[in-house]
C-alpha positions as CSV (number, residue, x, y, z in Angstrom):
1,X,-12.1,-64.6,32.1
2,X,-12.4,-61.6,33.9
3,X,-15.5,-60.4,34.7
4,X,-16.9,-56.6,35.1
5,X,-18.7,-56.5,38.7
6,X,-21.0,-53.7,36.2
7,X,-23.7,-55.7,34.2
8,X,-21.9,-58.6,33.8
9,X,-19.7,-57.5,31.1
10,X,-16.3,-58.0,30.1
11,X,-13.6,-55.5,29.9
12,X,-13.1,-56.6,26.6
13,X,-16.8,-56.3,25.8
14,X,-17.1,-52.5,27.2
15,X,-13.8,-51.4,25.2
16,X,-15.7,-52.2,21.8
17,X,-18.6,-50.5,22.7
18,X,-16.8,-47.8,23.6
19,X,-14.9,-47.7,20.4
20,X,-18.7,-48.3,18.8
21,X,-20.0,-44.9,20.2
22,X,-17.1,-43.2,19.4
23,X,-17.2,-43.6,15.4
24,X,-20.7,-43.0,15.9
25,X,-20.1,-40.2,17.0
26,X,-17.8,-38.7,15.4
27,X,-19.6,-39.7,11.9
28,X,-22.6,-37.6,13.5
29,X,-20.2,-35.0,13.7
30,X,-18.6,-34.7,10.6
31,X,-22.0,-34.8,8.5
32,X,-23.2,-31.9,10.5
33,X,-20.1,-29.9,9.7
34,X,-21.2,-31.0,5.7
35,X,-24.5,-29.9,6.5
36,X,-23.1,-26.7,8.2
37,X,-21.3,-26.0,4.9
38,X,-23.8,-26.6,2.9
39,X,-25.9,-23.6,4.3
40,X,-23.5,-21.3,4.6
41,X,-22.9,-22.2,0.9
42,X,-26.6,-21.7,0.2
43,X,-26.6,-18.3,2.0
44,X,-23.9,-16.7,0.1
45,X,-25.1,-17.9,-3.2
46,X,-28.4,-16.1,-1.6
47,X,-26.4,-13.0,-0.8
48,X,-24.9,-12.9,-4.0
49,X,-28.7,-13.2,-6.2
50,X,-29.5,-10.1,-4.0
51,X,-26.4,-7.8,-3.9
52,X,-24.2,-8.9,-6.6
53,X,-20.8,-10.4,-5.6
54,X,-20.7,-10.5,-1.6
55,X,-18.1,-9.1,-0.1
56,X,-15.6,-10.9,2.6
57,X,-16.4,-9.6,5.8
58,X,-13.2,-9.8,8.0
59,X,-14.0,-9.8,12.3
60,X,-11.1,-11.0,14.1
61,X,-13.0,-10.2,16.9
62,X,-15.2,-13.2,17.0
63,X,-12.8,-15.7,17.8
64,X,-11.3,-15.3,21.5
65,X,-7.8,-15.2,20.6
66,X,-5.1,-12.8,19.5
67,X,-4.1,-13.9,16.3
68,X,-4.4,-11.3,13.5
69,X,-5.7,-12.6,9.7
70,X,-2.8,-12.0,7.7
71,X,-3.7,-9.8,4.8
72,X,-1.1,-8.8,2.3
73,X,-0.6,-5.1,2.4
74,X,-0.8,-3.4,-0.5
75,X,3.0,-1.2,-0.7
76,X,1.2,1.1,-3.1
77,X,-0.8,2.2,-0.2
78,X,2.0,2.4,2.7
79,X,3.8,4.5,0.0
80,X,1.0,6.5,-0.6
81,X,1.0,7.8,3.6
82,X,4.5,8.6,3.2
83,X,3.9,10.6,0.5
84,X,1.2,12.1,2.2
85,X,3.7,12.6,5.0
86,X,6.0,14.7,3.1
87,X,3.6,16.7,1.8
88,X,1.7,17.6,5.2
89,X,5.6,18.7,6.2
90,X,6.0,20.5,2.9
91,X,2.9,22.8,4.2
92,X,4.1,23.1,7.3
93,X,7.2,24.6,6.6
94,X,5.0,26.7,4.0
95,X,3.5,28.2,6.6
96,X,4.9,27.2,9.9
97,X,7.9,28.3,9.0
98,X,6.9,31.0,6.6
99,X,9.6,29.6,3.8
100,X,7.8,32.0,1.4
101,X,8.8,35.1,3.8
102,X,12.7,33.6,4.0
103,X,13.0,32.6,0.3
104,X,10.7,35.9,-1.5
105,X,12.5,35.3,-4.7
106,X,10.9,31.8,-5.8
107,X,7.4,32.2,-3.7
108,X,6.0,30.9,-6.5
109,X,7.6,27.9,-7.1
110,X,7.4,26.9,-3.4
111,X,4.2,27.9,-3.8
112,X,3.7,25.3,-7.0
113,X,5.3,22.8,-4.6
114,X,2.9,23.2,-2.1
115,X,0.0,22.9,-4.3
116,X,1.5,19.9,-5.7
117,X,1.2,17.8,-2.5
118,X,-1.8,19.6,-1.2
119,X,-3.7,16.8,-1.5
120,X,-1.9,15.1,1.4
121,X,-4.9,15.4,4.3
122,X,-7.9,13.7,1.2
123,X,-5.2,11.0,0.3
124,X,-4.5,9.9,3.7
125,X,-8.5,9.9,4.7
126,X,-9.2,8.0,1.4
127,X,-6.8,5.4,2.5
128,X,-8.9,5.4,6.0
129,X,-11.7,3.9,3.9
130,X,-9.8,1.8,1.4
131,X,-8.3,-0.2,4.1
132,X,-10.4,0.3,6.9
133,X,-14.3,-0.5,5.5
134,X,-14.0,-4.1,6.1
135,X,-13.3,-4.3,9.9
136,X,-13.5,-2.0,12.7
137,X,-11.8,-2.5,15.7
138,X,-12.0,0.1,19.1
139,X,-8.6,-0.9,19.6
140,X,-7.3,0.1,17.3
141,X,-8.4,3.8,18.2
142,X,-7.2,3.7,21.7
143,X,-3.5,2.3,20.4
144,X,-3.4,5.2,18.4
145,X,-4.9,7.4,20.7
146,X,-1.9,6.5,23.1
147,X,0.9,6.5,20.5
148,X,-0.3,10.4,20.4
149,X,-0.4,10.4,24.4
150,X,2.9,9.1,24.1
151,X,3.9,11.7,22.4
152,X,2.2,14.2,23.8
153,X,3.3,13.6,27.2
154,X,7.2,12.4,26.1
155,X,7.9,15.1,23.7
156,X,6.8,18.0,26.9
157,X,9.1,16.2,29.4
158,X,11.7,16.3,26.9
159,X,11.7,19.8,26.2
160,X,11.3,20.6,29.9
161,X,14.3,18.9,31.5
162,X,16.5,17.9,28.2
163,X,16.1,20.3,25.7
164,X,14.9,23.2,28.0
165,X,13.0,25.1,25.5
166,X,10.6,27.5,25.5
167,X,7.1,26.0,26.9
168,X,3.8,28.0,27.9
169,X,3.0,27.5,31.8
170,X,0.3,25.4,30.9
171,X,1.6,23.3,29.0
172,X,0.9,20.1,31.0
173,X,-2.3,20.5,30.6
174,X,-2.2,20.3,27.3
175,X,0.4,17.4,27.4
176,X,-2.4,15.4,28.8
177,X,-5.5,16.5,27.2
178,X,-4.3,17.1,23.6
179,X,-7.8,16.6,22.0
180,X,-9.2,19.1,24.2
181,X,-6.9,22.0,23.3
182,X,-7.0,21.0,19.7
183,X,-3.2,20.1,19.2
184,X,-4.3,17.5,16.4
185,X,-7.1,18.6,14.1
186,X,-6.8,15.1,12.2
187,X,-6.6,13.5,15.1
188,X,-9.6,14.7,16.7
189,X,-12.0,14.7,13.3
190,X,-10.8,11.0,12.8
191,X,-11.8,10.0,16.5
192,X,-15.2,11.6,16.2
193,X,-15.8,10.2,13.2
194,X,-14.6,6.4,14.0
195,X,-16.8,6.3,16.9
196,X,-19.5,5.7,14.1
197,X,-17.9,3.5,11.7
198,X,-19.7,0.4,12.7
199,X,-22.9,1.7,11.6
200,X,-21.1,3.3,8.4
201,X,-18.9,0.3,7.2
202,X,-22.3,-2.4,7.3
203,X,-23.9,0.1,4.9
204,X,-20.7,0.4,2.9
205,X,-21.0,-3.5,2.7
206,X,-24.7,-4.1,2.0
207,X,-25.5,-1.3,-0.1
208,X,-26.0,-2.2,-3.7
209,X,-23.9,-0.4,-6.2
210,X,-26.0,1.9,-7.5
211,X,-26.6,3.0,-4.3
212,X,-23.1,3.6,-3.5
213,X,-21.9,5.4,-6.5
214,X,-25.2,7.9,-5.8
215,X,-24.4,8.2,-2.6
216,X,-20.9,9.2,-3.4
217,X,-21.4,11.6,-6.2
218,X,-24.2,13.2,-4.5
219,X,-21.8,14.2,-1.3
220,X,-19.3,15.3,-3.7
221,X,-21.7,17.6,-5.9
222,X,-23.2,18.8,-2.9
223,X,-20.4,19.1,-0.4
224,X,-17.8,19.8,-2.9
225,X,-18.9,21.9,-6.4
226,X,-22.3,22.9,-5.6
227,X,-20.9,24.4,-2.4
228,X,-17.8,26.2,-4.2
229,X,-19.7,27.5,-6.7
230,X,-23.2,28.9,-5.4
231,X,-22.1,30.0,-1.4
232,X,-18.6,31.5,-2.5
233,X,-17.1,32.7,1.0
234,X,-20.2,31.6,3.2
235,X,-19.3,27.9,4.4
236,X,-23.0,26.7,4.6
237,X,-22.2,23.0,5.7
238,X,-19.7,24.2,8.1
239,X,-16.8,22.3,6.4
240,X,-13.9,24.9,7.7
241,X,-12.2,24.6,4.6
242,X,-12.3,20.3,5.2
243,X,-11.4,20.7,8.7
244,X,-14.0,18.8,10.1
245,X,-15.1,15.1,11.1
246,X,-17.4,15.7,8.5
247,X,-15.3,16.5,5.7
248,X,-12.9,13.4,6.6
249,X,-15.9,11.0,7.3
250,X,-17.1,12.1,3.4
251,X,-13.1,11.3,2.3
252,X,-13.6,7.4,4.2
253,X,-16.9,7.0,1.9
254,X,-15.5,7.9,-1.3
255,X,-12.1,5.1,-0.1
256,X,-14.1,2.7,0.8
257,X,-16.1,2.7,-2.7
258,X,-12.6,2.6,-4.1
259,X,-12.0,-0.6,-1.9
260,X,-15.2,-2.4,-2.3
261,X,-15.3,-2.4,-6.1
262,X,-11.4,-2.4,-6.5
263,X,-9.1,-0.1,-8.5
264,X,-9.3,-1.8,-12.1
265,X,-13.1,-2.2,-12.5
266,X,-13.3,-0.1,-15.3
267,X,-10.6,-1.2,-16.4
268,X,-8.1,1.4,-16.4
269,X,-4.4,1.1,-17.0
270,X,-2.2,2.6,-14.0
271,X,-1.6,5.6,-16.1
272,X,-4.7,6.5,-16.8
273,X,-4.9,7.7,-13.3
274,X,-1.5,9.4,-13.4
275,X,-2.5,11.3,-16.8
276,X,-5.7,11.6,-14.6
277,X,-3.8,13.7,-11.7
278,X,-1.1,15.5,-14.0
279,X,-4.1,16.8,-15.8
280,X,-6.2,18.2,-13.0
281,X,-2.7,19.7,-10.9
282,X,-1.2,21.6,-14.0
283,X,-4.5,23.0,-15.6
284,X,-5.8,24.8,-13.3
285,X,-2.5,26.0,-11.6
286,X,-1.6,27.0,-15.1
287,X,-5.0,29.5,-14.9
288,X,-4.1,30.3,-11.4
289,X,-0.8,31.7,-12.1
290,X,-2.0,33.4,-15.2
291,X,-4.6,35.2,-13.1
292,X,-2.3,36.3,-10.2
293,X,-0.1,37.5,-12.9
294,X,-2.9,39.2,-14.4
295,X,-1.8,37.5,-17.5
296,X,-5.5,35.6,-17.8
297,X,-8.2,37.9,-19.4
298,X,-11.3,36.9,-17.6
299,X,-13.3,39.6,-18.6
300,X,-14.6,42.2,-16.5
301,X,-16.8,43.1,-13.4
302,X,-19.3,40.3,-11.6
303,X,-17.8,37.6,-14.1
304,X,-14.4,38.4,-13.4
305,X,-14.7,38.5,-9.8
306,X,-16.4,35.6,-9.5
307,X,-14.3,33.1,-11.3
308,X,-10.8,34.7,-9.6
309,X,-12.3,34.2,-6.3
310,X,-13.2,30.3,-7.6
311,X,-9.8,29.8,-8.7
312,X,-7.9,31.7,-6.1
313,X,-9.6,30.4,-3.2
314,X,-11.6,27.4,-4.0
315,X,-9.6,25.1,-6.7
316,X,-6.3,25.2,-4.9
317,X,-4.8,25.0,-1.4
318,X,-8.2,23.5,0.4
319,X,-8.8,20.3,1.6
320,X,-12.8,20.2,0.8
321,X,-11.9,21.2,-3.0
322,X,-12.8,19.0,-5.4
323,X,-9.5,19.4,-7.5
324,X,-7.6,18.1,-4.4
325,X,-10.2,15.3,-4.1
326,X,-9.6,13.8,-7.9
327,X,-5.9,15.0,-7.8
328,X,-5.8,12.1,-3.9
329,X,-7.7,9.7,-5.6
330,X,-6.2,9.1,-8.8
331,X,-2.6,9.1,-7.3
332,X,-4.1,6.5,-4.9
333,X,-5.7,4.3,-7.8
334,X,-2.2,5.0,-9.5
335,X,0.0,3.5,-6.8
336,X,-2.0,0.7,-5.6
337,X,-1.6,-1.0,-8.9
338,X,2.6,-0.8,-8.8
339,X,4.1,-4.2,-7.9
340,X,7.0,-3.7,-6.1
341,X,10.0,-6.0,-5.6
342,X,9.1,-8.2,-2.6
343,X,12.2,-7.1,0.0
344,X,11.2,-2.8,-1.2
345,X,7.7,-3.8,-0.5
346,X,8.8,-4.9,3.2
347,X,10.0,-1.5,3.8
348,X,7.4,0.6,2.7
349,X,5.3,-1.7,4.5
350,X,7.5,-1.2,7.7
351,X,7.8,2.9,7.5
352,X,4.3,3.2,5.9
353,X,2.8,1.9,9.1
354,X,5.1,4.3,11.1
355,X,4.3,6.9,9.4
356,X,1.0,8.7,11.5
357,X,3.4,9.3,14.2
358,X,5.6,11.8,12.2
359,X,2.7,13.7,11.9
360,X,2.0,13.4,15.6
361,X,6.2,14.6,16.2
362,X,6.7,17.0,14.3
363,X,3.3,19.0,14.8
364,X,3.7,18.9,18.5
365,X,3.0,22.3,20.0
366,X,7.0,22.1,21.4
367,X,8.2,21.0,18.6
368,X,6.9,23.7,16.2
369,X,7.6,26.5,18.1
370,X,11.3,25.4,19.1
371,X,12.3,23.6,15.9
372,X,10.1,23.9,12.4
373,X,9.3,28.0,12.8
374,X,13.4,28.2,13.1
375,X,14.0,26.0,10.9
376,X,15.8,28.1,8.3
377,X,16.8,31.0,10.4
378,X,20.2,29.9,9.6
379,X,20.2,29.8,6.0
380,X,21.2,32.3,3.4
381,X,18.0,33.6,1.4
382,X,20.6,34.9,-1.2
383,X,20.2,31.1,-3.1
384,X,19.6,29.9,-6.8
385,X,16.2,28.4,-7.8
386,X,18.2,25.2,-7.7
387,X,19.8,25.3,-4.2
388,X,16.8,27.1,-2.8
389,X,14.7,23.9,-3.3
390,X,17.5,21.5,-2.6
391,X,17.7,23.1,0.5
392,X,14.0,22.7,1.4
393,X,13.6,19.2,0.2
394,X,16.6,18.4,2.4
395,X,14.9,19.6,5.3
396,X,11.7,18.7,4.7
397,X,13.4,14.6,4.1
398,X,15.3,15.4,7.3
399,X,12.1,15.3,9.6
400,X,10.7,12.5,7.9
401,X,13.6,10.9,8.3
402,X,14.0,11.7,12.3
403,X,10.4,11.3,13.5
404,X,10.3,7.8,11.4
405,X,13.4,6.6,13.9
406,X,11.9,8.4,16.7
407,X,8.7,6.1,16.4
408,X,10.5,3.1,15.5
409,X,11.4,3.4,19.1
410,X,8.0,3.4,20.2
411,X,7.0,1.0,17.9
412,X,9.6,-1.8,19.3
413,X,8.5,-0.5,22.9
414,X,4.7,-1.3,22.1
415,X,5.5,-4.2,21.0
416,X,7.8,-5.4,23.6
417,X,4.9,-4.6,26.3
418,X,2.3,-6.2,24.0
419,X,0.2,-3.0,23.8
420,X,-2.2,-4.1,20.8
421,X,-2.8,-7.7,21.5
422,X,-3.8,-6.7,25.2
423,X,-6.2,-3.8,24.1
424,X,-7.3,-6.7,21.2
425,X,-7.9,-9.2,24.2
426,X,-9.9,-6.8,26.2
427,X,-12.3,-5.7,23.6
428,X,-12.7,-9.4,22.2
429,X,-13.4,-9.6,26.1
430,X,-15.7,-7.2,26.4
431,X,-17.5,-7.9,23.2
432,X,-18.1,-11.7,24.3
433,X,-20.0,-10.4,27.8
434,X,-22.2,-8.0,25.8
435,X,-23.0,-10.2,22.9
């Protein structure tokens, strides 16, 4: 028998000792992880006593790898951006390229169009907070601060040596720094304002619900109708007609109560909120038009005054109106509960996710002044109704169309160089030697 020159031992001996300690070890292990569960268990059954039903708290960012938690993404939403989409273009041509000036005979029904969608800027912000509330991630501002540097950059080299367009002399400049010379209003209110989202989303998860909905309807009665009604043309709060980081930080509040407490809890049918937004878009635009027509008898004097100004200026065609705030949020509540077929949902998905860069296109500096303010220079004003708005649909799908093909480019570039999951491994990076 061979003997171990350690102890005396055989080699037979030390193998089942070894094999001893290692079930005993391992049974040490696995009732700790029981244990472990146990009190995690115990804590969300505390968290629930205190807050109601907790919510689930998604942080990629604590685990040091690249994977992404695959969530299914809700079509309803992705459709809802390219709505949005179309209708921030539908403005744009409104008054970039002053359709009502080329087409005088039907400026009201343009018009009507344009008040239609005009709730394109609230219903992409309340999406912001629907989605968004439940992690936060700093890379995912700087990956879409350099899709607009892309852009920004590309686009000005393009029209320089390709196109060779018309281009101020400092237009470099403003190629590089495009948050400094205000190219993107969105842009720039969203960055401000997601630089203090942590702070923001952990009171959107712990707050209790009563607390939520009063924090909610206060900022709307305050910031919305309290404002339109009692300061008429003075903008006390400095909203700039919802311009502002504060006006869109206000919009991810009001989506993320719509996220946390999910779109049937009262249990509304989907066309409850469709009645919801046909009602508040043709009521009031019914009065509007009445009143431009002088059709409306509103009585006379301070009264009269008073309630046109409301109307005229207030209800309709402003970001920060109330009207446009129910008319975003009930088409939002409206599409999110659609199921789609699964392959339909796919591409919605796909082009939904594109879809911030068409903005980003097509309200380049170069772009506007080359392209949309001549974009129907060659067309005959001398049109039917019908023809009229075939014409400006067309043109208004066209661009969609192009700057979603444009950024699928990008999008397979970014990809191909790994863009996000490096700026993911650097913050998860960073966040490990500060934590």
């Amino acid at each position: 028998m061979d003997e171990s020159p350690l102890f005396g031992f055989n080699k037979a001996m030390i193998k089942k000792k070894k094999i001893f300690f290692i079930k005993k070890f391992k049974l040490k292990k696995s009732r700790y992880k029981r244990i472990k569960i146990k009190e995690t268990e115990k804590e969300k059954n505390e968290d629930k006593n205190k807050n109601g039903k907790p919510d689930l708290i998604v942080n990629n960012l604590n685990k040091n790898n690249l994977n992404e938690i695959k969530k299914e993404r809700n079509a309803g939403i992705d459709l809802m951006r390219l709505l949005s989409m179309i209708g921030i273009i539908i403005s744009h041509f409104i008054y970039h390229a002053k359709a009502l000036n080329k087409f005088p005979a039907y400026k009201k029904e343009l018009k009507l169009l344009n008040i239609l969608t005009f709730w394109h800027v609230d219903g992409f912000a309340l999406i912001s907070g629907i989605v968004g509330y439940k992690t936060h991630r700093y890379a995912n501002l700087i990956y879409l601060y350099l899709i607009v540097l892309f852009y920004s950059i590309g686009i000005y080299y393009y029209f320089k040596y390709v196109w060779k367009g018309n281009y101020i002399n400092n237009g470099i400049i403003n190629a590089y720094y495009p948050m400094i010379f205000k190219r993107y209003w969105y842009f720039t209110a969203y960055f401000g304002m997601y630089l203090i989202l942590p702070m923001i989303n952990k009171s959107v998860i712990y707050l209790s619900k009563y607390e939520f909905t009063l924090v909610v309807l206060s900022t709307h009665g305050i910031f919305n109708i309290w404002k339109d009604y009692k300061a008429q043309r003075d903008d006390i709060f400095h909203m700039i007609g919802g311009y502002s980081t504060l006006w869109i930080l206000i919009l991810y509040i009001t989506g993320a109560y719509i996220g946390k407490y999910k779109v049937d809890y009262y249990g509304a049918k989907k066309y409850f909120f469709c009645l919801i937004y046909a009602a508040f878009f043709l009521i009031p635009t019914y009065i509007y038009y009445k009143i431009y027509n002088n059709e409306f008898n509103l009585g006379k004097g301070y009264f009269k005054e008073k309630i046109s100004f409301v109307l005229k200026n207030i209800f309709l065609e402003r970001y920060d109106s109330i009207l446009e705030v129910i008319q975003a949020i009930s088409l939002a509540l409206f599409l999110m509960q659609i199921k789609f077929n699964k392959y339909l949902a796919k591409i919605i998905n796909f082009f939904g996710n594109l879809s911030f860069a068409v903005y980003i296109i097509h309200e380049h500096y170069l772009v506007k002044f080359n392209i949309i303010i001549k974009i129907f220079d060659k067309e005959s004003s001398n049109l039917d109704l019908k023809s009229t708005l075939m014409l400006f649909l067309s043109k208004v799908f066209k661009v969609l169309f192009v700057c979603l093909l444009v950024d699928l480019f990008r999008h397979l570039l970014f990809t191909l160089f790994r863009i996000r999951k490096i700026l993911i491994y650097i913050e998860a990076k960073i966040k490990k030697k500060f934590s």
